[in-house]
PyMOL commands that place a pseudoatom at each C-alpha (Angstrom):
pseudoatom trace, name=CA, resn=UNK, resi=1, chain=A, elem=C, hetatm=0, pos=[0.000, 0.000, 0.000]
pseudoatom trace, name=CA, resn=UNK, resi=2, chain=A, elem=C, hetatm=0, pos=[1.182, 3.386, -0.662]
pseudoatom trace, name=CA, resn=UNK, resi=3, chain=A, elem=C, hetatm=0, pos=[-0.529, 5.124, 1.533]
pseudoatom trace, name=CA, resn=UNK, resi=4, chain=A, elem=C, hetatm=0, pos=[1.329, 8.137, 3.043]
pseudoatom trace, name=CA, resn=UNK, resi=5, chain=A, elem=C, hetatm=0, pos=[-0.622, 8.847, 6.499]
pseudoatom trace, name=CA, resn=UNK, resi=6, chain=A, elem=C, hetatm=0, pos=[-2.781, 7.286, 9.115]
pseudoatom trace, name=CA, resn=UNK, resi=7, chain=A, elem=C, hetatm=0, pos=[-6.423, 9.068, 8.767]
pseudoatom trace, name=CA, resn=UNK, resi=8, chain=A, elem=C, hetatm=0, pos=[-7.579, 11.011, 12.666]
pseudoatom trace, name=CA, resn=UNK, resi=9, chain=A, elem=C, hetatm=0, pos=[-10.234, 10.126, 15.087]
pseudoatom trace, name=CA, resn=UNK, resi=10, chain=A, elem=C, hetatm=0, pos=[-11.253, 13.060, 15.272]
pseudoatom trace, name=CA, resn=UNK, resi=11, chain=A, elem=C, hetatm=0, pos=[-14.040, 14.115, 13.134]
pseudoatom trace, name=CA, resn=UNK, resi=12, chain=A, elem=C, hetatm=0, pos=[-12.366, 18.138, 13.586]
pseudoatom trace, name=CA, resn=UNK, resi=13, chain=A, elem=C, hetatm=0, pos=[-9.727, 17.135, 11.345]
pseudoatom trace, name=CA, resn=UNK, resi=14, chain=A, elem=C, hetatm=0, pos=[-11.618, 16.716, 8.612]
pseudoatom trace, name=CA, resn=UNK, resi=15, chain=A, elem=C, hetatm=0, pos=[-12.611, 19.627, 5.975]
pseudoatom trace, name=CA, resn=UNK, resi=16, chain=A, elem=C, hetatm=0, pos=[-15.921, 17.645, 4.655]
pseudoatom trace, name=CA, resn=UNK, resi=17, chain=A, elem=C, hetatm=0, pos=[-18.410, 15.738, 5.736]
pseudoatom trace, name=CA, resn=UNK, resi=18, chain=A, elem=C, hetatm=0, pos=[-21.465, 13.612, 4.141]
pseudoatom trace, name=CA, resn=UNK, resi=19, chain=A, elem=C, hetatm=0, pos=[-24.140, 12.338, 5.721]
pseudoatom trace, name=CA, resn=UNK, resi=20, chain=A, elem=C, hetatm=0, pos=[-26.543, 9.005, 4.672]
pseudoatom trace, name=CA, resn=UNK, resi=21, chain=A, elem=C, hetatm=0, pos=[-28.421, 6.200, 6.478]
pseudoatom trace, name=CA, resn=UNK, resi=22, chain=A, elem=C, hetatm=0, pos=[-27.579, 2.277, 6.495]
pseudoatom trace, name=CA, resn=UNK, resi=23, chain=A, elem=C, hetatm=0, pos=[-29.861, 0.928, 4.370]
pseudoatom trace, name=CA, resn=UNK, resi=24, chain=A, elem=C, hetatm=0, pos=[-31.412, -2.729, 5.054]
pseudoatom trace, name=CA, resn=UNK, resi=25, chain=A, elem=C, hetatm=0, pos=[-30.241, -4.204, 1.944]
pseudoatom trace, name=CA, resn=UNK, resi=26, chain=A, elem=C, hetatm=0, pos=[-26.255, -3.710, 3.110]
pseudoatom trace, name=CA, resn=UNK, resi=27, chain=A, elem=C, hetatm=0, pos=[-26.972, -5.651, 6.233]
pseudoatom trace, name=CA, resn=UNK, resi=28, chain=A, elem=C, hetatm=0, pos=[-26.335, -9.049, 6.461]
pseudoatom trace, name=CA, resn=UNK, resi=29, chain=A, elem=C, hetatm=0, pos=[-28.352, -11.513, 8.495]
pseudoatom trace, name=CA, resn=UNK, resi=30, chain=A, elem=C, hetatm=0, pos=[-26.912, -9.776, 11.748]
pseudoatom trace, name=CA, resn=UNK, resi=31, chain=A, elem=C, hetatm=0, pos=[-28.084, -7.043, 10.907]
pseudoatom trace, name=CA, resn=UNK, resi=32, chain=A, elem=C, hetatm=0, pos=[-24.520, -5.541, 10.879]
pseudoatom trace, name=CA, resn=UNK, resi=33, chain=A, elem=C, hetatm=0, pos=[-23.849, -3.624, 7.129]
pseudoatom trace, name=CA, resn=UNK, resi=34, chain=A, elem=C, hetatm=0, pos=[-21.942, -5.760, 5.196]
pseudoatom trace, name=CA, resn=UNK, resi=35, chain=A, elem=C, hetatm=0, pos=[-17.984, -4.736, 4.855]
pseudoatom trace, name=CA, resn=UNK, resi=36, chain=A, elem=C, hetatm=0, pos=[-18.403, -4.104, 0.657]
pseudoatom trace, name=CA, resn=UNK, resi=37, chain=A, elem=C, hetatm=0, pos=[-21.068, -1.428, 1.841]
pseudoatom trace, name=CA, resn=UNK, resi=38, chain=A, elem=C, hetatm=0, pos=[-18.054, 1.436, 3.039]
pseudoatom trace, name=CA, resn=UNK, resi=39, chain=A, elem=C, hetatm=0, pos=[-16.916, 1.925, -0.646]
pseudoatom trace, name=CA, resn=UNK, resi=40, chain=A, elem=C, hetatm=0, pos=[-19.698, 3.065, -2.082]
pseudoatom trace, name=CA, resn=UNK, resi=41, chain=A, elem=C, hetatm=0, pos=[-20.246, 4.954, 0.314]
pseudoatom trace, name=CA, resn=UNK, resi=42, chain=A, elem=C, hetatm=0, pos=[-17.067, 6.259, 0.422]
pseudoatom trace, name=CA, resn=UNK, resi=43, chain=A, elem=C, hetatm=0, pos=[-17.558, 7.186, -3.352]
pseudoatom trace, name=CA, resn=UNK, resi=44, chain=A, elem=C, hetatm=0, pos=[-20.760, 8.720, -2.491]
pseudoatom trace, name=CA, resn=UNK, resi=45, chain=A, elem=C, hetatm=0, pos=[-18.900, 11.003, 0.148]
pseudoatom trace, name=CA, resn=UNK, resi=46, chain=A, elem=C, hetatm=0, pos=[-16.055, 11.925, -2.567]
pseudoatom trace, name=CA, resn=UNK, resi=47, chain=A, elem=C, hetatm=0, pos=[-18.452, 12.483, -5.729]
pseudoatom trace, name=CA, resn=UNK, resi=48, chain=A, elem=C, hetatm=0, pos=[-20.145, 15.284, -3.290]
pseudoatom trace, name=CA, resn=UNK, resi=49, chain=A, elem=C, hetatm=0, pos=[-16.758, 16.739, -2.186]
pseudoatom trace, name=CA, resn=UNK, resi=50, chain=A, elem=C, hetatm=0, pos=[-15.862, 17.151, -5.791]
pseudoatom trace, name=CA, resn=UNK, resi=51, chain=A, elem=C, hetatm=0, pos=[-19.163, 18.835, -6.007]
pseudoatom trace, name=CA, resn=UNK, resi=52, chain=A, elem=C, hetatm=0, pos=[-18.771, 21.164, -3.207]
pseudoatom trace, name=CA, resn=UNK, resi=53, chain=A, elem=C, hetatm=0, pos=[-15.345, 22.285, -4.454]
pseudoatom trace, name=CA, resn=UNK, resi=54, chain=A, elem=C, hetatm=0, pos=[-16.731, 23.130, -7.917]
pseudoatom trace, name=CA, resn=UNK, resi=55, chain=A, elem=C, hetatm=0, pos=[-15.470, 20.135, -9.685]
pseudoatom trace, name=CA, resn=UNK, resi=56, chain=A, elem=C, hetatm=0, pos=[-18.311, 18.019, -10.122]
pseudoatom trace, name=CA, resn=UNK, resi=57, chain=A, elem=C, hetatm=0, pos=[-17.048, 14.716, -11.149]
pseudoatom trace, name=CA, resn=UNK, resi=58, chain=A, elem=C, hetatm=0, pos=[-19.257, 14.507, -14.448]
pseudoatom trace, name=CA, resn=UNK, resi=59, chain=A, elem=C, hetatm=0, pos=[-18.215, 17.465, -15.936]
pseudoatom trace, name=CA, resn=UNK, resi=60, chain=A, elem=C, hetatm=0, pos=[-14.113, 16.084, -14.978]
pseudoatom trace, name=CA, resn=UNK, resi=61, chain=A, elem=C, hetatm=0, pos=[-14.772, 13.755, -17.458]
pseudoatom trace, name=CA, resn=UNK, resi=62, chain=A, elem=C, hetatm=0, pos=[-16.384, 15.770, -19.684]
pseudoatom trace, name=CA, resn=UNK, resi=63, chain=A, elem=C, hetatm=0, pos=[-13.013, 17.327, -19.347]
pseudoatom trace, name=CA, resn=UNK, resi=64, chain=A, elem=C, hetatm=0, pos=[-11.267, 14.067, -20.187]
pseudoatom trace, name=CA, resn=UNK, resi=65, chain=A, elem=C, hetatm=0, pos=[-10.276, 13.904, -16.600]
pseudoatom trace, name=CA, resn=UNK, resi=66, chain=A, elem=C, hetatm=0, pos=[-10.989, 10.341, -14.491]
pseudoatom trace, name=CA, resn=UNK, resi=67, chain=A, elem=C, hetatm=0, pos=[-9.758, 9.523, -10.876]
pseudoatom trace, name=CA, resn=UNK, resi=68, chain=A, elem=C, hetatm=0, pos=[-9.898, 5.437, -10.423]
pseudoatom trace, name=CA, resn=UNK, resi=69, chain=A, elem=C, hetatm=0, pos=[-9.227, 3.949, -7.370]
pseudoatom trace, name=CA, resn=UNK, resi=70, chain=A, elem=C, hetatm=0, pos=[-6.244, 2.324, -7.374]
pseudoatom trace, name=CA, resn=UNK, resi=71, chain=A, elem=C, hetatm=0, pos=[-5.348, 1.137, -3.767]
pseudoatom trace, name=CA, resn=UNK, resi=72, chain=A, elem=C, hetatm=0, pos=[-8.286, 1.156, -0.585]
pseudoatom trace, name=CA, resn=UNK, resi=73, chain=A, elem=C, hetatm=0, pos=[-7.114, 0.535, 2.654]
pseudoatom trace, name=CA, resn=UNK, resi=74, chain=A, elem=C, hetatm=0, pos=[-10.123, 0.040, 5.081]
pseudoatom trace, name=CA, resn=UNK, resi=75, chain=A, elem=C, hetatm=0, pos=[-9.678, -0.563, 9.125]
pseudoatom trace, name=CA, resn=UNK, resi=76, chain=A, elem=C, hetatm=0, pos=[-12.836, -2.126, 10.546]
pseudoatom trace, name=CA, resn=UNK, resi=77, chain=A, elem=C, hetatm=0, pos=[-13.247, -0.589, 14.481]
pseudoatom trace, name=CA, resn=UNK, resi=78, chain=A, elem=C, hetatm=0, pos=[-17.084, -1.029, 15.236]
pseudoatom trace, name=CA, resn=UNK, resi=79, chain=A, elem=C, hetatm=0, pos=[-19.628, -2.358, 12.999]
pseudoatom trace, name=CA, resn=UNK, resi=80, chain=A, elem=C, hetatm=0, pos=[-23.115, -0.211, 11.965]
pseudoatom trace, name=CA, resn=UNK, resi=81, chain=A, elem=C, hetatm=0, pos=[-26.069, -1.573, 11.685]
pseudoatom trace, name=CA, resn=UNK, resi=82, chain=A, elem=C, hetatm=0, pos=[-29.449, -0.995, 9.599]
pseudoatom trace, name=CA, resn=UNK, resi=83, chain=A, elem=C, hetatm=0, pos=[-30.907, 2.609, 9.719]
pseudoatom trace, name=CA, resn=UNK, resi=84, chain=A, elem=C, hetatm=0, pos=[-27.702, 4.272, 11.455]
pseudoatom trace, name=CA, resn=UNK, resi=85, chain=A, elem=C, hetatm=0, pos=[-26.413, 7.948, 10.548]
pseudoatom trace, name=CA, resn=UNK, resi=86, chain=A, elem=C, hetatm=0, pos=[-23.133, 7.447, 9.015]
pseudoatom trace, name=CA, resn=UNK, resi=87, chain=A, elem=C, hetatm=0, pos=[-21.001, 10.508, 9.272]
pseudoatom trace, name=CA, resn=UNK, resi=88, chain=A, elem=C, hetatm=0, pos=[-18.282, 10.214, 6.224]
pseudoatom trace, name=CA, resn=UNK, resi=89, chain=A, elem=C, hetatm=0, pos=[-15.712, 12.279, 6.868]
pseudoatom trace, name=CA, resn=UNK, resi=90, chain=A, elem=C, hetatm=0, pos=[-13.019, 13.429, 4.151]
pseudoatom trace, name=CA, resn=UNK, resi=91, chain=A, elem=C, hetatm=0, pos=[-10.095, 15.163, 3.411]
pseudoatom trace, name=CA, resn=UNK, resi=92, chain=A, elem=C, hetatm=0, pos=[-7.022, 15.356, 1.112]
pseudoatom trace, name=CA, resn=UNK, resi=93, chain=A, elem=C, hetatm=0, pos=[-3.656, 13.922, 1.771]
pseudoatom trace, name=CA, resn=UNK, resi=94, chain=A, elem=C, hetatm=0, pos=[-1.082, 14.235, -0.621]
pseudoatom trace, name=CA, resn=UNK, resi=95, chain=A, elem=C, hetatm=0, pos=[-1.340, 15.114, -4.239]
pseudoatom trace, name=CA, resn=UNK, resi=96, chain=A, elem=C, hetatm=0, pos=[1.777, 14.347, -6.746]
pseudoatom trace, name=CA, resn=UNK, resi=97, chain=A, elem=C, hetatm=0, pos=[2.485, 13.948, -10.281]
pseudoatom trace, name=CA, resn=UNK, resi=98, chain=A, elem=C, hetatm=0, pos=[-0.330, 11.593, -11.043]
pseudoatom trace, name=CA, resn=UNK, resi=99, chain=A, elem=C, hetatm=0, pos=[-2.045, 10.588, -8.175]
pseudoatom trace, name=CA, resn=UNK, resi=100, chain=A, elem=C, hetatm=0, pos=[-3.531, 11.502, -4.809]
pseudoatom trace, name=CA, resn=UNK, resi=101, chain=A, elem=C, hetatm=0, pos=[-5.055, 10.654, -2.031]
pseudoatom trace, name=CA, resn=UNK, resi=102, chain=A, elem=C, hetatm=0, pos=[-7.502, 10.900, 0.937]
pseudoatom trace, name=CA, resn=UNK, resi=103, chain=A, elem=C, hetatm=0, pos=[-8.290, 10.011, 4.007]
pseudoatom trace, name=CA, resn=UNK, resi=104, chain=A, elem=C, hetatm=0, pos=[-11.643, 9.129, 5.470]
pseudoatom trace, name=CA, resn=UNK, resi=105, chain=A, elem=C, hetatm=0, pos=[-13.568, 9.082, 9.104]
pseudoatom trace, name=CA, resn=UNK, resi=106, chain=A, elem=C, hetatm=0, pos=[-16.982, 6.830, 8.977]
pseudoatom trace, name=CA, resn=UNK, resi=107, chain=A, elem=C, hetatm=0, pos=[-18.696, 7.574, 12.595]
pseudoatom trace, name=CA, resn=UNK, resi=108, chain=A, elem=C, hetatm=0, pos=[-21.880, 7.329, 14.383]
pseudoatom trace, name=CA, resn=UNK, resi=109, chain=A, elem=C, hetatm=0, pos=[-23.419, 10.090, 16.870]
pseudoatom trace, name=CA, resn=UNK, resi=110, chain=A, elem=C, hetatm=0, pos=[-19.283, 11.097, 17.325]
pseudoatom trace, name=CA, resn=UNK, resi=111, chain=A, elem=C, hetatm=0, pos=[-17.630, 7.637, 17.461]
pseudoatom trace, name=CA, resn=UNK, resi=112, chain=A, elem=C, hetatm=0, pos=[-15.273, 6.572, 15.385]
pseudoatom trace, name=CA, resn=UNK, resi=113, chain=A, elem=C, hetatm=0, pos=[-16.123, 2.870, 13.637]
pseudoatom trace, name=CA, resn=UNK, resi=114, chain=A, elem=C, hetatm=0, pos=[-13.833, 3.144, 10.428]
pseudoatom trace, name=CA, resn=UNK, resi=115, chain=A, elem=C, hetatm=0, pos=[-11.350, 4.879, 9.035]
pseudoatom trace, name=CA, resn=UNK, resi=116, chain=A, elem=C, hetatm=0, pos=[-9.696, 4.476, 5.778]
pseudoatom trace, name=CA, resn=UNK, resi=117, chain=A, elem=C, hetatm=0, pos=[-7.276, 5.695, 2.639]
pseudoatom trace, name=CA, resn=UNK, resi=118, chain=A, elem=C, hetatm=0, pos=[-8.073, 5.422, -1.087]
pseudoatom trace, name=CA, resn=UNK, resi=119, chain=A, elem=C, hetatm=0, pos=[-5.251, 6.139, -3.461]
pseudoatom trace, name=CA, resn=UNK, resi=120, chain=A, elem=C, hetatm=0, pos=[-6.296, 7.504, -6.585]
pseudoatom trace, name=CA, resn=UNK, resi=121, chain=A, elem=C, hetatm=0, pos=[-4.924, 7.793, -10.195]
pseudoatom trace, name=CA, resn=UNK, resi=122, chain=A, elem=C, hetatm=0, pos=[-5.344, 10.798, -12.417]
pseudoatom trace, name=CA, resn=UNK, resi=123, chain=A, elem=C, hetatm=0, pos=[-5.910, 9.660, -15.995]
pseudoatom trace, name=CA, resn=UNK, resi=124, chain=A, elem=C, hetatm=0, pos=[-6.710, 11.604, -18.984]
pseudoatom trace, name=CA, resn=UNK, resi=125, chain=A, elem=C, hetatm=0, pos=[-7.437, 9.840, -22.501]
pseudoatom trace, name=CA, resn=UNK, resi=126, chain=A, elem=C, hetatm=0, pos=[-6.228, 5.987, -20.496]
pseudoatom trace, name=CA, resn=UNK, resi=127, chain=A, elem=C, hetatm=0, pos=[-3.079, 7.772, -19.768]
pseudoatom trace, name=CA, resn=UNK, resi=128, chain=A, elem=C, hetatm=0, pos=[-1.855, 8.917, -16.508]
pseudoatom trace, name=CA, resn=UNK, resi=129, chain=A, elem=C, hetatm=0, pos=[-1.154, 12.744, -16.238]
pseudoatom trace, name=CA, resn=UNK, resi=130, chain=A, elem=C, hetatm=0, pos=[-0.548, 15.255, -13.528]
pseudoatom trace, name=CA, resn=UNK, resi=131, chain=A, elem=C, hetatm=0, pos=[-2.916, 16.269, -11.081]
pseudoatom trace, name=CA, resn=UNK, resi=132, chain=A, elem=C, hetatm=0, pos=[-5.057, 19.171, -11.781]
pseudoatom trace, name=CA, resn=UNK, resi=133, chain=A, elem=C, hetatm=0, pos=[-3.526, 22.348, -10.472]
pseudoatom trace, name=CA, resn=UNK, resi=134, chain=A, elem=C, hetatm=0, pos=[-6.529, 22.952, -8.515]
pseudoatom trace, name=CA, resn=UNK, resi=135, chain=A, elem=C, hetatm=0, pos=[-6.198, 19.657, -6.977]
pseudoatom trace, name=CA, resn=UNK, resi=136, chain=A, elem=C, hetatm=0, pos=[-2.840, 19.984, -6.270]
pseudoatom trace, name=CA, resn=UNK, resi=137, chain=A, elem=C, hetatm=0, pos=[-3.124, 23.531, -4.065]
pseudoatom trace, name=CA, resn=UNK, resi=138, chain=A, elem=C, hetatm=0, pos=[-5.822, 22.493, -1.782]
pseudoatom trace, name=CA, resn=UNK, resi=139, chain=A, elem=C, hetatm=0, pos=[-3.510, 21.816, 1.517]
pseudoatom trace, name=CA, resn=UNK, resi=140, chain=A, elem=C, hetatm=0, pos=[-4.662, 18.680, 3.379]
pseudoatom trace, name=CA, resn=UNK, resi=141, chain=A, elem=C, hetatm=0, pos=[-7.059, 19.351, 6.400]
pseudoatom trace, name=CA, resn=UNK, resi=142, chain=A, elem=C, hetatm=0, pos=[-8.212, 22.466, 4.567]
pseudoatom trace, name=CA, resn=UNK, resi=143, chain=A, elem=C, hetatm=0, pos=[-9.600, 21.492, 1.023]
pseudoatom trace, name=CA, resn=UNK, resi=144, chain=A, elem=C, hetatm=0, pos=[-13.155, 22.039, 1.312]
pseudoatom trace, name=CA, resn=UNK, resi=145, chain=A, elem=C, hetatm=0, pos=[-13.766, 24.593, 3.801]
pseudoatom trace, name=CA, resn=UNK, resi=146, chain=A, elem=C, hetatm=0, pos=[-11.567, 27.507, 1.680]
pseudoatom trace, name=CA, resn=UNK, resi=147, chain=A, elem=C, hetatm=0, pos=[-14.579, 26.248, -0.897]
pseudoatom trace, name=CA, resn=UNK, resi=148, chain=A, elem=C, hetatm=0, pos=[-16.857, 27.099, 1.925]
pseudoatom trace, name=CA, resn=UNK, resi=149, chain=A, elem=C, hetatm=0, pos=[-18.090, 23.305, 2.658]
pseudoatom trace, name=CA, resn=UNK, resi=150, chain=A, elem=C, hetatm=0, pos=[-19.939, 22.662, 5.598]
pseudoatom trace, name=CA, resn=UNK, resi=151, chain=A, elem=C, hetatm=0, pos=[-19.544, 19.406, 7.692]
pseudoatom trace, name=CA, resn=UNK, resi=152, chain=A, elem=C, hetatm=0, pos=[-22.021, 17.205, 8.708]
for i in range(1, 152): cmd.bond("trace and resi %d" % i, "trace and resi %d" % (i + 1))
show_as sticks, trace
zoom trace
């Protein structure tokens, strides 16, 4: 994994936040959501970012412009279960040459019950290329609130 930093705790550190509910169909027969249910949620959370900073991710690849995932890391502390708020917490780590990444908090009501890294590619045309310059200036623990995003 080349992931560059351990993501906080503390849902303070973060410049975003996204809110959604546990649906019933990402439970298992526990009741506990199923572990595949974080990354689309965790897309979810980054699609609106993207959004909030003015980049919405359609009209990136409009632009030619596509971010895959190309390494997750995911630590489990708590499960959630069926109808729970899920907090998703983001924010930017580092962004070079042709890749970045970020770091995310999943809580409920405050506590802390995953947090994780995706590492993502920049890719224009199949190709990798450098990050967008916009992209690259947004300092970690700061990107979205200098866009004036609210937390949830």
């Amino acid at each position: 994994m080349r992931t560059l930093f351990e993501p906080p705790t503390d849902p303070a550190a973060y410049a975003f936040g996204h809110r959604l509910r546990a649906r019933f169909a990402e439970t298992d027969a526990m009741g506990v959501v199923h572990h595949a249910a974080y990354l689309p949620w965790m897309e979810e959370a980054r699609v609106e970012w993207l959004r909030v900073l003015g980049h919405p991710y359609d009209e990136l690849r409009r632009e030619g412009l596509d971010f895959p995932v190309v390494e997750v890391a995911l630590r489990y502390r708590r499960p959630f279960h069926f109808d729970d708020l899920v907090d998703l917490h983001l924010v930017l780590g580092t962004a070079r040459g042709a890749s970045f990444q970020i770091g995310y908090l999943l809580a409920c009501e405050g506590e802390p019950r995953a947090t994780a890294v995706t590492l993502h590619g920049v890719v224009a045309g199949g190709r990798p290329t450098r990050a967008p310059g916009w992209l690259r200036t947004l300092s970690p623990g700061r990107s979205s609130s200098e866009a004036g995003a609210g937390s949830a």
